[in-house]
C-alpha positions in Angstrom: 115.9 83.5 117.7 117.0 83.3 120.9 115.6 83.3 124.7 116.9 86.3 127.1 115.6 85.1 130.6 115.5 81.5 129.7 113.9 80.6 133.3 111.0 82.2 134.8 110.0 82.1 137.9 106.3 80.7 138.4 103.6 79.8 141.0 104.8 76.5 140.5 108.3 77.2 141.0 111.5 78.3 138.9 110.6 76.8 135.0 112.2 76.9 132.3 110.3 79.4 129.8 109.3 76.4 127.3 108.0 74.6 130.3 106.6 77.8 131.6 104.7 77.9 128.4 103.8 74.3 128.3 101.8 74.8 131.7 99.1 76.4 129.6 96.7 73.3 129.1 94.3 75.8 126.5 91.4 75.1 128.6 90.2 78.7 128.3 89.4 80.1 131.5 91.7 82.4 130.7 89.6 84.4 127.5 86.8 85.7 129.2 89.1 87.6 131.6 91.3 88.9 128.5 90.4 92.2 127.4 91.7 92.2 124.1 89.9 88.6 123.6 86.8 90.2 125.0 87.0 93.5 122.6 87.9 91.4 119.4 87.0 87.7 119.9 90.0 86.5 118.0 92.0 83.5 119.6 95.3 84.8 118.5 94.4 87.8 120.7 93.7 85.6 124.0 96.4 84.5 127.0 95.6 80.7 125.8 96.7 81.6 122.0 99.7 83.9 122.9 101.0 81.1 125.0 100.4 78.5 122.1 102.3 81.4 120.0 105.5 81.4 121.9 105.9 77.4 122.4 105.4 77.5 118.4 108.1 79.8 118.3 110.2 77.9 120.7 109.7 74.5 119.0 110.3 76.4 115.6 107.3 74.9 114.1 106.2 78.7 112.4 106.6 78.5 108.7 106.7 82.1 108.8 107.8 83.2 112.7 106.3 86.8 111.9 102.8 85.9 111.8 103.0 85.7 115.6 104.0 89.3 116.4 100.4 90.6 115.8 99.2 88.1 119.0 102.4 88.8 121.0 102.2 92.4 120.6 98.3 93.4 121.0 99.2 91.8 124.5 98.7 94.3 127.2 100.8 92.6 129.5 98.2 93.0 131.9 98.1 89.7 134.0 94.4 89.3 134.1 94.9 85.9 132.4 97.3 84.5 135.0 94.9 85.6 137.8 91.8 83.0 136.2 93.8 80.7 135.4 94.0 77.5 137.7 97.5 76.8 136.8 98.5 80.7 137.4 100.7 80.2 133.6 102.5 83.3 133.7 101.8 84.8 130.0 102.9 88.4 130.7 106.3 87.4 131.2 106.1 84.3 128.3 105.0 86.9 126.2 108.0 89.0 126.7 110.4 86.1 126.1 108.6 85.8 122.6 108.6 89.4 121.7 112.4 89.2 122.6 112.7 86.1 120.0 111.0 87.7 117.0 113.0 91.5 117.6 116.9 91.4 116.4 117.7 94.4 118.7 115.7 96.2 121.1 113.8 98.9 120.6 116.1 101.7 119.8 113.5 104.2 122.0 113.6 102.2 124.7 117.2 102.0 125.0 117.8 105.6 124.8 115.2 106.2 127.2 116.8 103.7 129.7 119.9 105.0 129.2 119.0 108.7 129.9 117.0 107.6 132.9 119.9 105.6 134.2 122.8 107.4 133.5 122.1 111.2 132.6 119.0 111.8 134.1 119.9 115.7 134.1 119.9 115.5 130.5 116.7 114.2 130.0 115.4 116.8 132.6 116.3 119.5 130.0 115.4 117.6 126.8 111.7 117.1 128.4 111.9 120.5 130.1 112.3 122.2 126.2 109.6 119.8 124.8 107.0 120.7 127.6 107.6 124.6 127.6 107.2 123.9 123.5 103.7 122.2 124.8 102.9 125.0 126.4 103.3 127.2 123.8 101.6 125.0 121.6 104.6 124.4 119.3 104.6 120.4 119.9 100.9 120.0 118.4 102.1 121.1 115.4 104.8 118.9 115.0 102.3 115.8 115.3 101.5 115.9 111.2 105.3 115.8 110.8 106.0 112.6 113.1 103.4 110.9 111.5 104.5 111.9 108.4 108.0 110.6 109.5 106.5 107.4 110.4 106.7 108.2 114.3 103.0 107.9 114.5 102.9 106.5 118.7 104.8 109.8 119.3 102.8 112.0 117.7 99.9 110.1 119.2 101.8 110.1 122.8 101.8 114.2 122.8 98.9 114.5 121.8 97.3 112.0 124.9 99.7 113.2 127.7 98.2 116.7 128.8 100.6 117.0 132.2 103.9 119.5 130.8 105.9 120.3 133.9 108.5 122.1 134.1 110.2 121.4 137.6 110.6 117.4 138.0 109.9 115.6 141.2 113.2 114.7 142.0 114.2 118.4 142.0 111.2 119.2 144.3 112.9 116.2 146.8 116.5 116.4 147.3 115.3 119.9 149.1 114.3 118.2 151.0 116.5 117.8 154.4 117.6 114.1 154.9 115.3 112.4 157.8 117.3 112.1 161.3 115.5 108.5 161.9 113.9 107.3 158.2 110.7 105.3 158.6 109.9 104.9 155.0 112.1 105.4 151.6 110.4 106.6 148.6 110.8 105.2 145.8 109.7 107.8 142.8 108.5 106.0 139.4 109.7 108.1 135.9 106.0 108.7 135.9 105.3 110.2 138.9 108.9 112.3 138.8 108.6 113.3 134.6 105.2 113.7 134.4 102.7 114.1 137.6 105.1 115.3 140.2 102.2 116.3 142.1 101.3 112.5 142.8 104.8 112.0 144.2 104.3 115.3 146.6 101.0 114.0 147.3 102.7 110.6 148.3 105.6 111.8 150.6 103.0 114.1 152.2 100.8 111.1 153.2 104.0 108.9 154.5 104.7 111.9 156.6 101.1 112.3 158.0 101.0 108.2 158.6 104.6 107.1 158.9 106.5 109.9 160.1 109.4 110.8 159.1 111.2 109.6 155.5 113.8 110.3 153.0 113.6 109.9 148.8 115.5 107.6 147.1 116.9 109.6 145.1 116.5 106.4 142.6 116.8 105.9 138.6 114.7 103.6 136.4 112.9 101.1 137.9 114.3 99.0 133.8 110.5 98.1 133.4 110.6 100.0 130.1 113.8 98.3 129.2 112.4 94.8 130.3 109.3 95.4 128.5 110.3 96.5 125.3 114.1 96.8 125.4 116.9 94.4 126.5 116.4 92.7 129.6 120.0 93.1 130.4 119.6 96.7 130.4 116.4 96.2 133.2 119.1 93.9 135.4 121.5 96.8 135.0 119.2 99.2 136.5 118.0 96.9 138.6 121.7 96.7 140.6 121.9 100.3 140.0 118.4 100.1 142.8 119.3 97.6 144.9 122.3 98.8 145.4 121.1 102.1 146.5 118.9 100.4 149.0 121.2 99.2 150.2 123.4 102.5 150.9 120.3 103.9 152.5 120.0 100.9 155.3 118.8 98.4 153.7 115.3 99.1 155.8 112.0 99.6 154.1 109.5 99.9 153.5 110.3 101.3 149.9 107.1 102.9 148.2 106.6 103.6 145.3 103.5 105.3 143.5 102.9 103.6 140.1 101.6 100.2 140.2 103.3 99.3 137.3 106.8 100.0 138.7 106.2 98.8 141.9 104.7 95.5 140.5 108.5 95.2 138.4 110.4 96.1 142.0 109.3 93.3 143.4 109.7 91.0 140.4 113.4 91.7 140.2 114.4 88.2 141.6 114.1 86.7 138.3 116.6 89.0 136.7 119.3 87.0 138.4 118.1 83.3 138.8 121.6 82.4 137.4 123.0 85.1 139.6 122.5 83.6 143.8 124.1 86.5 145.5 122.4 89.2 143.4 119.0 86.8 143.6 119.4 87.1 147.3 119.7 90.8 147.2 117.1 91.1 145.0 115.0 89.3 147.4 115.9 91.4 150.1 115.1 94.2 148.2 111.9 93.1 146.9 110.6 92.0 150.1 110.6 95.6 151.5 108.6 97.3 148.4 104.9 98.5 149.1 102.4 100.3 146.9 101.0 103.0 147.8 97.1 101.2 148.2 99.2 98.9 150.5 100.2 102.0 152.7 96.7 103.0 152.5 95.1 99.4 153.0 96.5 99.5 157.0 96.5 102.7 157.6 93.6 104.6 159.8 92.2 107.1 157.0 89.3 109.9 157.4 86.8 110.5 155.3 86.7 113.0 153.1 84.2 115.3 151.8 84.4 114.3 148.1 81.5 114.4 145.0 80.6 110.5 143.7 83.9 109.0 143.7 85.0 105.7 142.0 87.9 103.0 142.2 89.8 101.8 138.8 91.9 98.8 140.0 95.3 99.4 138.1 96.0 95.7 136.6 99.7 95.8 138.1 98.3 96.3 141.5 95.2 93.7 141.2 96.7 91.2 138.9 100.8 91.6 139.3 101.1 92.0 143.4 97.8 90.5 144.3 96.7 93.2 145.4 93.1 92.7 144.9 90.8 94.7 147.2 93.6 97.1 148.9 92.8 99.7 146.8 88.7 100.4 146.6 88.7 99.5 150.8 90.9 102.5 150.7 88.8 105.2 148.3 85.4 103.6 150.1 87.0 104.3 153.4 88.2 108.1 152.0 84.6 108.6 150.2 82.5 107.0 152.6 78.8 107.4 151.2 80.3 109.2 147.9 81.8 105.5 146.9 80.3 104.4 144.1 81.3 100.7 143.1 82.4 100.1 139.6 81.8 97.2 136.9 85.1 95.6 135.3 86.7 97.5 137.8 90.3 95.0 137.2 89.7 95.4 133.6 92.4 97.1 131.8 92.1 100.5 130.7 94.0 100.0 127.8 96.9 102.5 129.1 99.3 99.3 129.7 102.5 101.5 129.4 103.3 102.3 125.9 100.3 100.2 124.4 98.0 103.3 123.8 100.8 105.1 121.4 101.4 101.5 119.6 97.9 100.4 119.5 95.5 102.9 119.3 92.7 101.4 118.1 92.4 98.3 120.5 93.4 101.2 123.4 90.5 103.4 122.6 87.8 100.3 122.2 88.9 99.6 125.9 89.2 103.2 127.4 85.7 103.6 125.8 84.5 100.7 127.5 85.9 101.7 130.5 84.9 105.2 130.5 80.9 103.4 130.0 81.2 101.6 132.9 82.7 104.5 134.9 79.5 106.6 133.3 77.2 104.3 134.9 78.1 104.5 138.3 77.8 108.9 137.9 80.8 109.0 139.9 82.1 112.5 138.9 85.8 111.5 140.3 87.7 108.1 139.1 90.5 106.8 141.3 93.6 104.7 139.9 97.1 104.0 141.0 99.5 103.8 137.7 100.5 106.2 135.9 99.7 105.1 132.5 96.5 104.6 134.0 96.2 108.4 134.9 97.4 109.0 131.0 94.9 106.9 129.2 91.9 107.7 131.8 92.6 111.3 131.5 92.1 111.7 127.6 89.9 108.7 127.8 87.0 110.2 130.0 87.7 113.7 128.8 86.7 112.0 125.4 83.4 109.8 126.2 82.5 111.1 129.7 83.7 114.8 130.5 82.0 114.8 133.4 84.5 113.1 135.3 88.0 113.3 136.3 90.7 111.2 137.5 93.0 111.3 140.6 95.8 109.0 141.8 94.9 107.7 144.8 97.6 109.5 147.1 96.0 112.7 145.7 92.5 111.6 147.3 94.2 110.0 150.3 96.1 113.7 150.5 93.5 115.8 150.1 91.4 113.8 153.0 94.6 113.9 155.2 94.5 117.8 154.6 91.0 118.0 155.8 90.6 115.7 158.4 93.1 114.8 161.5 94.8 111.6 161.9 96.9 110.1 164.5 100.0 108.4 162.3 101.4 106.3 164.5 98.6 104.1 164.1 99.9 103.2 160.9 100.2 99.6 159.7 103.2 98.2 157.7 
């Protein structure tokens, strides 16, 4: 078993990943903020266990090194943990290295994917093209007895959750568009936002113009976040350059936004790809430096209300826990909805989306969309607001499942759709 990253960056400074682990001290302010510790009560299933997990596994003192993957990989990577905790241990990315130690090659889906997304991105249009007119149609539904059958049970699972099927891709829908003469903003579009809700990227370039003036899309690939997560991390640092560099051909001038929390929150993480690697470290911090999230954007930004039914704010973990970005996002939406605001309970608990998670652990997903979708039922907000795309995904079939009455919206549609009824002065706009 071996490390991949070997050094992690910290709020302590650069560690090595076993002293990274060792900052844990298993005090355990970290459970009550765990969602999977909170739904299950099992210690293996809390940020202080995992992190006792992986410095076992590092100190090879696991008779039987398997018995750790159930802890590692119910871990929804959310960062809740690291936010309580006083020492700020960094458990996401410890988890990751101990995933990486008990897999003997990356998943095989993940490194297709990121190789589609990075290198033949036309390809994949098609491929996903066919599969969503076979949606459509209906076709796919019936294949979901077969994968499961086949033992591909997440991806029958995964068609059966995503409802969105479109059949022209953001990126198409951009590079129409004509370059900007003076670029105030780059966008940055997440596979998410380009594959499956292109409306949230249209609804995102539309509010840079209103507030930013003019921009131009990045016509980017892969953030590697799906690589890094349950891939190779050198195939994230390869799509990592592949960004930066493009950033770089553009100007080199941000800021860069992107539209999934998730993404964005990996952007700016890409200095530790290349701690061994100065010159690329400084690019990455260049690079990382100019990315913004969307609530960001909206955080400074003079915004009108809008005439909108009870409206409510999920806080998308990778926004709240991974950038900091703690209030940014509800000041926004109670700004937008103005007596329509309706403030929500566990709002920066997980929804139980976390990427992938729902297709590879359904269960645990649905006892925490369920509790979600409660707590969103008890405010009677008929309209839920989030800012990651698997967030969109799992709130989507989560409410349509436990509380029908309500829908959700990425929050550049709401910001959008109060732009398109009210009238704003951009240049006002904040960085």
């Amino acid at each position: 078993m071996t490390l991949q990253l070997k050094r992690l960056l910290t709020d302590l400074g650069e560690k090595s990943s076993y002293d990274a682990a060792s900052q844990c001290c298993r005090c355990g302010y970290c459970e009550q903020a765990c969602p999977t510790y909170v739904v299950t009560g099992d210690e293996t299933r809390s940020a202080r266990g995992r992190n006792q997990l992986v410095r076992l596994l590092m100190e090879q003192k696991l008779a039987d090194p398997a018995s750790a993957r159930d802890g590692l990989d119910t871990c929804l990577l959310c960062g809740a943990c690291t936010a309580a905790c006083y020492a700020q241990v960094a458990t996401a990315d410890i988890v990751l290295e101990g995933r990486r130690m008990l897999s003997a090659e990356p998943h095989r889906l993940a490194r297709a994917l990121t190789w589609l997304m990075a290198e033949h991105r036309e390809l994949l249009g098609l491929l996903l093209k066919a599969a969503n007119l076979a949606k459509r149609l209906g076709l796919t539904a019936l294949a979901r007895p077969v994968l499961r059958l086949i033992g591909l049970p997440g991806l029958a699972l995964a068609e059966e959750h995503v409802q969105e099927a479109p059949l022209t891709f953001l990126h198409e829908i951009l590079r129409r568009r004509p370059p900007a003469a003076d670029p105030q903003w780059l966008y940055f579009a997440a596979c998410g936002s380009d594959f499956l809700y292109p409306r949230v990227g249209e609804a995102t370039v539309a509010v840079l113009e209103a507030l930013r003036g003019e921009g131009d899309f990045m016509d980017n690939g892969c953030c590697g976040l799906l690589a890094y997560n349950y891939g190779d991390a050198a195939d994230a640092r390869a799509a990592a350059r592949r960004n930066i560099a493009r950033f770089e051909a553009a100007g080199g001038q941000g800021p860069v936004v992107g539209d999934c929390s998730s993404c964005v929150a990996f952007l700016k993480s890409y200095p530790q790809l290349f701690l061994s690697e100065p010159d690329w470290r400084k690019r990455a911090e260049r690079f990382a430096a100019a990315v913004r999230d969307v609530p960001e954007v909206l955080a400074a930004a003079p915004l009108p209300g809008a005439r909108l039914p009870a409206t409510t704010c999920h806080d998308s973990c990778r926004a709240c826990h991974g950038q900091g970005l703690k209030d940014e996002a509800r000041a926004a939406v109670r700004r937008l909805a103005g007596a329509s605001y309706r403030e929500l309970a566990e709002s920066d608990m997980c929804c139980g989306g976390a990427g992938a998670y729902a297709f590879r652990n359904p269960a645990l997903s649905d006892d925490l969309v369920r509790r979600k979708a409660s707590r969103i039922a008890a405010t009677g907000a008929r309209l839920a607001v989030a800012s990651g795309t698997s967030c969109l995904i799992q709130l989507a079939q989560g409410l349509k499942k436990y509380y029908p009455e309500c829908e959700v919206v990425h929050i550049s549609e709401l910001a959008a759709r109060a732009l398109a009824q009210g009238d704003i002065d951009g240049t006002q706009a904040g960085a």
